[in-house]
N, C-alpha and C positions, 0 to 999 in steps of 0.2 A: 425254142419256141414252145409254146405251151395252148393247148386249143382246147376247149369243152366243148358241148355237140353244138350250141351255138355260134360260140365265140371264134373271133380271127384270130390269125396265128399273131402271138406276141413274142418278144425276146425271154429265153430261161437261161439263166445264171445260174454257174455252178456256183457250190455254194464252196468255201473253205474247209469244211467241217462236215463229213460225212463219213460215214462206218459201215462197214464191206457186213453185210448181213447175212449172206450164203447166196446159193445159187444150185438152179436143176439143171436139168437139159437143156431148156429152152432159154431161162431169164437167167442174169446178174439182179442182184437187190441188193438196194443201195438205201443205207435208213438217212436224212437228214435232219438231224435234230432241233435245229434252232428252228426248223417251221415246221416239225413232228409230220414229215411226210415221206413215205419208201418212194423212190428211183425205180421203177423194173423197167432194165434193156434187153432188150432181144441180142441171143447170140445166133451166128453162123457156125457152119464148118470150117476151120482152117483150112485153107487150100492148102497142098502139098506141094504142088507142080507151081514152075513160074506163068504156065497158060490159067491154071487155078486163078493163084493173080488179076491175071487180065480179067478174065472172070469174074473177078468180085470188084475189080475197080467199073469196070462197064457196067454191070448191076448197078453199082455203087450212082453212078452217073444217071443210069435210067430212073434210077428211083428218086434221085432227087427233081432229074427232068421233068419227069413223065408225075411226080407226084404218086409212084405207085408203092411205096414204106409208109407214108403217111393215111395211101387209101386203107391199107390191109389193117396199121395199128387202127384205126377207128372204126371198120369191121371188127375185130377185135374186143374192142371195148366198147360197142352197142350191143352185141352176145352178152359178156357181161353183164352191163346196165337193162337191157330188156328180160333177160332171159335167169342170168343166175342170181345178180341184186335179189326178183323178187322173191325168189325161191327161197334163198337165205334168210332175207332180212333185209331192211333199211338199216335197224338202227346197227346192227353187226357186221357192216359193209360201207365201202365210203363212195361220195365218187370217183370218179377216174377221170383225170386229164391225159391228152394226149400232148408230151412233150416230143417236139424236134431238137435234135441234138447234131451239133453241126461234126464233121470230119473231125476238128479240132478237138472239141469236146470228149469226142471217142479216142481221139488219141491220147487227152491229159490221163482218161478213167484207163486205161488199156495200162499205161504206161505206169499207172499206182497200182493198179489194181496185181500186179503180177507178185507181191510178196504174199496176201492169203488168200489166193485164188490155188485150191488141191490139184498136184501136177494132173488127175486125172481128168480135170474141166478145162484145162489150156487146151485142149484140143479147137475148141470151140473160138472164136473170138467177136468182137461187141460188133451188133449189125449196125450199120451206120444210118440214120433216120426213123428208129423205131424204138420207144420208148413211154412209158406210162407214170402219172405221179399219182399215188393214194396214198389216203390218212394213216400213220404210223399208227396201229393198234395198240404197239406194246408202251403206249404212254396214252394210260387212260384220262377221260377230260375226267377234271373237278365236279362237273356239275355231274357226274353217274357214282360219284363217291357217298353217296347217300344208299346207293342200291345192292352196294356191296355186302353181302355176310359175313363180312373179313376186315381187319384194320389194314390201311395201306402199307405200301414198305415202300423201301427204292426199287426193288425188284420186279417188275413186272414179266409176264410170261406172252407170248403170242404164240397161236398157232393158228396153223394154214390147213385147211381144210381144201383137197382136189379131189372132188366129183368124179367116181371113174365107173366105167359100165361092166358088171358082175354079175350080168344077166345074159341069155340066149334069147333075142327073139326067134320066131320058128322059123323063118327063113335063113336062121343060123345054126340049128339044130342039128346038121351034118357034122360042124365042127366037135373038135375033141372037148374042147373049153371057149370061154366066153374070147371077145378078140382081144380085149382086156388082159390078159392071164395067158394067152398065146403071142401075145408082144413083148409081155415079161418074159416068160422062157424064151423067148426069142433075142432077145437081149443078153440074159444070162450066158446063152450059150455060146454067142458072138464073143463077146469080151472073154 
């Protein structure tokens, strides 16, 4: 299903023809080409334990119940849309729909997706009801080919730009480094 901030939830279709685009901590992205649009899924932690399990099927349950996957992804993507959209740019940002992806669906992508997914991200696996579609960048439209300083190729390049805080305000100034830069060595050292 597929919702804008207006719009009612409608049926989404996987499509045939999608190409595994990487993936962070948090998202799988999924490019689909024939309607030049990225897939971002929310992943979870893999539970370890068979109670883990029950745990993510009960979640799993709530969130569809209770509509609380769908509340959060469109908290989500109204940050986005109010907040960093304008900071960036319009014309360098797309919108974002909120796609619902049924159990099914998470299981065909789960069940593909495991040849280029790096053994270090299986840890993670696809949250069930959470998921966003935006405009595929790295296939620029025809009408911005006039604005380019360059002749086109087949090649195109995207890149992802994340916002990250690098800064101390003074109620943080006890710390050693920004929470930023202390979450990274904080990572580093885990792993």
């Amino acid at each position: 299903m597929v919702t804008g901030d207006n719009d009612p939830l409608s049926d989404f279709q996987i499509t045939e023809e999608w190409i595994y685009r990487g993936e962070g901590n948090c998202n799988v992205v999924l490019s689909l080409p024939k309607s030049r649009k990225i897939l971002r899924i929310r992943k979870i932690d893999r539970p370890r334990t068979l109670i883990g399990w029950l745990i993510v099927w009960i979640n799993d349950f709530l969130y569809w119940y209770c509509g609380k996957g769908i509340k959060e992804e469109l908290r989500d993507l109204k940050f986005y849309s109010t907040v960093m959209r304008p900071l960036v740019g319009r014309r360098y940002t797309s919108e974002a729909d909120q796609v619902f992806l049924s159990r099914k669906q998470i299981k065909i992508f789960e069940d593909s997706l495991g040849k280029y997914r790096p053994e270090f991200r299986k840890q993670k696996i696809l949250q069930y009801s959470r998921a966003s579609l935006f405009d595929d960048f790295a296939f620029i439209p025809k009408d911005e080919y006039e604005y380019l300083p360059f002749e086109m190729s087949q090649n195109t390049y995207a890149i992802e730009i994340k916002p990250k805080q690098g800064w101390r305000p003074l109620s943080e100034k006890h710390f050693p480094a920004c929470l930023f830069c202390m979450h990274q060595y904080l990572k580093v050292r885990i792993h």
